[in-house]
C-alpha positions in Angstrom: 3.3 -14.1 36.8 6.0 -13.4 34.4 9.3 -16.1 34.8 11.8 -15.1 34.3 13.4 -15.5 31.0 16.8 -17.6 30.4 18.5 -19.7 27.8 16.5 -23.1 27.3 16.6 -26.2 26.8 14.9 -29.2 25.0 13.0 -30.7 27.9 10.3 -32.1 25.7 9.6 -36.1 25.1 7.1 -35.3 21.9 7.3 -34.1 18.7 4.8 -32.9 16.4 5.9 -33.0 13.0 2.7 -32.2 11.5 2.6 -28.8 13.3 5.0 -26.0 11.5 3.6 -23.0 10.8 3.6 -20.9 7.7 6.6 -19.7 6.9 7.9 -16.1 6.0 11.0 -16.8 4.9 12.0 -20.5 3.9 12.0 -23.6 5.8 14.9 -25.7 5.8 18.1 -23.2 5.8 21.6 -25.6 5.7 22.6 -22.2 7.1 26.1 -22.9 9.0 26.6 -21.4 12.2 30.5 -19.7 11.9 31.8 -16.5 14.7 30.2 -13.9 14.0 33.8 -11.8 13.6 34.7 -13.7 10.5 31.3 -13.1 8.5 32.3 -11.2 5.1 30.5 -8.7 3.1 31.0 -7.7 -0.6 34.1 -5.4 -1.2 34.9 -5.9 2.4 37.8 -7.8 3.8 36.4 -8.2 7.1 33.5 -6.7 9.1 32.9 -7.1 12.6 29.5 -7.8 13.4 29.9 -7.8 17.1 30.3 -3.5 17.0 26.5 -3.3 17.5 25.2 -2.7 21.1 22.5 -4.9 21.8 20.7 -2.6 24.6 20.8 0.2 22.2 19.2 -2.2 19.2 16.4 -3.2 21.8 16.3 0.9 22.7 15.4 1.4 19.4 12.6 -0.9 19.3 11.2 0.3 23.0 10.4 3.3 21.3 7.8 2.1 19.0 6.6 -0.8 20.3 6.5 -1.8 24.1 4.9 -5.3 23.5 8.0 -6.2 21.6 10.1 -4.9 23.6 9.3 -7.2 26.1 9.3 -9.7 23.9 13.2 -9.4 23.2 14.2 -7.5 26.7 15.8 -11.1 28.0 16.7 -12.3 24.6 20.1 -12.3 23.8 21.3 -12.3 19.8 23.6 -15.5 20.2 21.1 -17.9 18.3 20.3 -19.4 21.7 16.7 -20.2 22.9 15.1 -18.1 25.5 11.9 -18.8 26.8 9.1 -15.0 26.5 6.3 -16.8 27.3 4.4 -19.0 29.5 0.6 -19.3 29.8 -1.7 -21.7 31.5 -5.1 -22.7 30.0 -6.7 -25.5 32.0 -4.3 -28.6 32.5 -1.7 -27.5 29.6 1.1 -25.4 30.3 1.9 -22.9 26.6 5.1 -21.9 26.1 7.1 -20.1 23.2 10.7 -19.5 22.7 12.6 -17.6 20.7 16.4 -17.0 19.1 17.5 -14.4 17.2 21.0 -14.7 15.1 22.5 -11.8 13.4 24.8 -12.7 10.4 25.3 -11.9 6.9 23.9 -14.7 4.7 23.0 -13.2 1.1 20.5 -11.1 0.3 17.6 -11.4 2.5 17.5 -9.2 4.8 15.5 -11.4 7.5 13.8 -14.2 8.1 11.4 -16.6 10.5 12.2 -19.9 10.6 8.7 -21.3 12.3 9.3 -23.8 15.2 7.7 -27.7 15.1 5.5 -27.8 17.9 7.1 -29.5 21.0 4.9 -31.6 23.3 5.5 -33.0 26.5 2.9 -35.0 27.5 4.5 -35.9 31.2 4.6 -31.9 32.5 1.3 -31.5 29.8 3.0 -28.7 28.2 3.4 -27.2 24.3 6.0 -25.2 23.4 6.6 -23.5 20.4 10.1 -22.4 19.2 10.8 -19.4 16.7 14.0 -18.2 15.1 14.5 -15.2 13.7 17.7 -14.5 11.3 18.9 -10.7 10.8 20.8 -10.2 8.0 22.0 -6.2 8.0 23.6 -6.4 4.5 22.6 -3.1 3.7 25.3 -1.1 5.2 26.5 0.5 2.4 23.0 1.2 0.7 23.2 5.2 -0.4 19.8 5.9 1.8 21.2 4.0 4.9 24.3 6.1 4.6 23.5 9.3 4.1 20.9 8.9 7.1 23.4 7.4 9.6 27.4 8.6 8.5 28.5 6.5 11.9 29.1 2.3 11.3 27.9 1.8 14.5 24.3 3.6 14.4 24.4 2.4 11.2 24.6 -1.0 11.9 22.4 -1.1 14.7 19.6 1.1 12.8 19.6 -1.9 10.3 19.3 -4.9 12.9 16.4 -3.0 14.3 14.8 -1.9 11.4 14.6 -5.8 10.6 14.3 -7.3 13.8 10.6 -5.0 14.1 9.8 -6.7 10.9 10.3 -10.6 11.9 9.0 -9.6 15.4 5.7 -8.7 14.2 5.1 -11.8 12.7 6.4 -13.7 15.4 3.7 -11.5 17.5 0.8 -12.3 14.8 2.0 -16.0 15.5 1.7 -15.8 19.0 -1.7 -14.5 18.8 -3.2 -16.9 16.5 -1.5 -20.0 18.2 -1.4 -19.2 21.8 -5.0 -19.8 24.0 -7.5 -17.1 23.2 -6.7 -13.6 24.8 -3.3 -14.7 26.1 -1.4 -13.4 22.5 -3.3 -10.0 22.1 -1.0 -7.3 22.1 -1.4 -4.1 19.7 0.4 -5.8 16.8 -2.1 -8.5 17.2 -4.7 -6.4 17.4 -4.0 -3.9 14.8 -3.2 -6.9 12.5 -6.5 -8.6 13.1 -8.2 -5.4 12.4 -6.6 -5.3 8.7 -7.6 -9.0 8.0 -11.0 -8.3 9.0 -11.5 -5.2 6.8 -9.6 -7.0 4.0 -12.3 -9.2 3.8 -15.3 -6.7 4.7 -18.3 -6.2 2.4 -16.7 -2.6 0.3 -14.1 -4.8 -0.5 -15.5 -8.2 -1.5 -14.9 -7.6 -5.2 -11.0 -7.1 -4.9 -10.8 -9.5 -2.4 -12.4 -12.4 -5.2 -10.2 -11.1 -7.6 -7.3 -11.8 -5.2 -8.4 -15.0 -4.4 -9.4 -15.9 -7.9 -5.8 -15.2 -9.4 -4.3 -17.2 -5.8 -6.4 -20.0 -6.8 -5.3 -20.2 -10.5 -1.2 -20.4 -9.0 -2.5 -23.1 -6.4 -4.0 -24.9 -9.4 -1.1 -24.6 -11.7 1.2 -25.8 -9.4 -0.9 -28.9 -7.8 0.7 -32.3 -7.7 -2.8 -33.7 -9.0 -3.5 -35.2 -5.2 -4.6 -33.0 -3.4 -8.3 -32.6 -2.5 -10.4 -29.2 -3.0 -10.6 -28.8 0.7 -6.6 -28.8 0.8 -6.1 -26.5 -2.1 -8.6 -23.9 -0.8 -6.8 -24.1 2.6 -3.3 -23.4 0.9 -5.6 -20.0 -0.8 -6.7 -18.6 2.3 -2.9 -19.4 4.3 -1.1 -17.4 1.5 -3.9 -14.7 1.3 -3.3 -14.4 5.0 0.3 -14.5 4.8 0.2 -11.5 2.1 -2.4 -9.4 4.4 0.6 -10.2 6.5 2.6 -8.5 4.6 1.1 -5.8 4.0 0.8 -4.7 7.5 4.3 -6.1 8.3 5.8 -3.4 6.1 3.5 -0.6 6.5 3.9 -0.7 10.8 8.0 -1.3 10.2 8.2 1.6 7.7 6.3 3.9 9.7 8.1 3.1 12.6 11.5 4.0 10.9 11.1 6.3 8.3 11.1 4.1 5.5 7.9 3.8 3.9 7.2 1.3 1.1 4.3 2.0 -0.9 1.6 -0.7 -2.1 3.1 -1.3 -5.5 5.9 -2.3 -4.1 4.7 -4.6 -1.6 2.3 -5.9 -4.2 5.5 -6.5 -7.0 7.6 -8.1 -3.9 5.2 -10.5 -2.4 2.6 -11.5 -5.4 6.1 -13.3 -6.8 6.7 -15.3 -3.4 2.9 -15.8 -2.9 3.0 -17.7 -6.8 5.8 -20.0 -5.6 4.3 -20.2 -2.4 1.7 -21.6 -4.6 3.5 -24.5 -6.1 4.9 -23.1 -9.6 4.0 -24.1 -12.8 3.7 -27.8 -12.4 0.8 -28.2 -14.8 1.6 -25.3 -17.2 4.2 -23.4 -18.7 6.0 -21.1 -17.5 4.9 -18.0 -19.4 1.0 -18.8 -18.2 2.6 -18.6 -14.3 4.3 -15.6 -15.3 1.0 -13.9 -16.5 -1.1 -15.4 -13.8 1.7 -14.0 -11.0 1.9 -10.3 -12.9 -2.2 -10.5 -12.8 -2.1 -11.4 -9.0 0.1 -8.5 -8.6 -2.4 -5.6 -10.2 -5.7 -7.6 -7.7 -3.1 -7.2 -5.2 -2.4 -3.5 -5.2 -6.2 -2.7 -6.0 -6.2 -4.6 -2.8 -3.7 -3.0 -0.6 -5.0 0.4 -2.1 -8.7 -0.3 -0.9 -7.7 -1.2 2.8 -5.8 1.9 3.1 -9.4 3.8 2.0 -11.4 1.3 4.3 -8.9 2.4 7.1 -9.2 5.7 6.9 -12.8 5.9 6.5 -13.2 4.4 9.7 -10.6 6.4 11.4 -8.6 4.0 12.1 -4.9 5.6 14.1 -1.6 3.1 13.9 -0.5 2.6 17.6 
C-alpha cells in the first residue's frame, strides 16, 4: 500500500557511516541554505527564483516518465525530506527519502548528494535519504532562449530538464539498494540493460581497454595502502558510475530535445572519472593528463559500440 508521503523526520537511533553511496556530484557541499528570493545570477541584480510553478515542473516530467513522476508528486522543492518509499522484506521495514533544493550555486547545473544509511534497530527499519540540488543557471544560454522567449517557461524547462537527470540516478539507486524487485521501474530496467550489454561478449575488447586506462588513474592516484581487492572495486564503481552516465544523458536529452552526443559525454565524464580516481598521487601531472585523454578515446569507442549493440538488438527507449 502506498503511504502517503509528507515531510520527515529523523526518527532513527543508528547510523551507518560506512554506508554512502557513490556520488554524482560531490560529497561534502558547505552549501549555505539562504531565501531563495535573494539568490543572484551574473549580470543580474536580483532574480526571483520562486516564479517557477512547481505542478507545471512536475507536468513536465509526467510526460516522459511516470515512475518519476511518482517519485516527486508529494515532494515539495523546499529542501525538506519527504518520504517516496516504503517496502517490507521480511522483519526490516526499507525506506528512502528524498529533498530537492532549487538554487543557484555556480556552475553545476545539478547534483546528488547520496544519503548515509539510517538504521533503526528498535522499529527494524533502514532508510536511505537523497538530496538532489537544481541549479538553473542557464537562463540566459542562446539555445535556452531562443527555444523558450518567456522567463517563466524558461525557468521551469531548466529545473525539469535537470531534475530528470538527478532523478534517474536517484532511480538507478533505488533499484540497486532497495530488496530485489521492489526498485524496478523502466529507468532501472533500461539502465540495467545498458550495463549488461556494456559488458557483453562484442564488446569485451573496448570494455578492457576502458578498464585498463581506469585502472592506470586508480593506480596513479593510490595512497600506497590499499589492497588489490579495494582498488579493483574503486574500477568497477567508476566504470559503473560512467555507464551511468552515459544513459543518464542520452534518456534526459531525448526526453527534452537536447541531445549530447558520445564525444561529449566521453570529454565531460573521463575528466571526473580520473579524479574520481584519486589524481596523480604517484606521478606527474602530465602522465594523468595523458592517461585521462587516453581514457577519454576507450570511452567513446565505448559509448559508440553500445549504441551499435543496442540497436542490433532492437532495443526501443521507453
Amino acid at each position: 500500500m502506498r503511504k502517503k508521503t509528507i515531510p520527515v523526520e529523523k526518527e532513527v537511533n543508528g547510523l551507518d557511516e560506512n554506508s554512502s553511496l557513490w556520488s554524482y556530484g560531490f560529497q561534502d557541499l558547505n552549501i549555505t541554505s539562504h531565501d531563495l528570493s535573494s539568490a543572484s545570477i551574473p549580470n543580474a541584480p536580483y532574480f526571483d527564483l520562486r516564479i517557477y510553478r512547481e505542478s507545471r515542473v512536475k507536468s513536465l516530467i509526467k510526460v516522459h516518465s511516470k515512475d518519476m513522476y511518482r517519485l516527486l508528486e508529494k515532494v515539495h522543492f523546499d529542501g525538506n525530506y519527504y518520504r517516496i518509499k516504503c517496502v517490507s522484506s521480511g522483519e526490516w521495514e526499507y525506506c528512502w527519502d528524498l529533498a530537492v533544493r532549487i538554487q543557484f550555486f555556480g556552475k553545476m547545473l545539478g547534483m546528488t548528494l547520496y544519503p548515509k544509511r539510517l538504521v533503526s534497530q528498535k522499529e527494524k527499519r533502514i532508510v536511505y535519504r537523497s538530496m538532489i540540488l537544481v541549479n538553473p543557471y542557464q537562463l540566459w544560454d542562446e539555445a535556452i532562449v531562443n527555444k523558450f522567449w518567456n522567463l517563466q517557461e524558461r525557468v521551469e524547462f531548466l529545473i525539469a530538464r535537470i531534475l530528470f537527470h538527478e532523478c534517474i540516478h536517484v532511480m538507478i539507486s533505488i533499484g540497486n539498494i532497495l530488496p530485489s524487485g521492489f526498485g524496478n521501474t523502466d529507468i532501472y530496467l533500461e539502465f540495467s540493460k545498458m550495463l549488461k550489454v556494456s559488458a557483453s561478449k562484442k564488446l569485451s575488447i573496448k570494455l578492457h581497454n576502458v578498464q585498463f586506462r581506469l585502472w592506470n588513474l586508480v593506480m596513479f592516484g593510490a595512497s600506497g595502502s590499499e589492497s588489490e581487492k579495494k582498488l579493483l572495486e574503486r574500477v568497477q564503481e567508476i566504470y559503473e558510475f560512467l555507464i551511468n552516465e552515459k544513459y543518464t544523458n542520452h534518456k534526459t536529452g531525448k526526453a527534452f530535445d537536447f541531445p549530447s552526443n558520445n564525444a561529449k559525454i566521453a570529454r565531460k565524464y573521463s575528466w571526473i572519472a580520473a579524479v574520481k580516481a584519486g589524481g596523480n598521487t604517484q606521478v606527474s601531472k602530465r602522465i594523468w593528463q595523458v592517461e585521462a585523454r587516453r581514457l577519454r578515446i576507450a570511452l567513446m569507442e565505448l559509448f559508440d559500440g553500445i549504441d551499435t549493440e543496442l540497436n542490433n538488438i532492437g532495443f526501443t527507449w521507453k
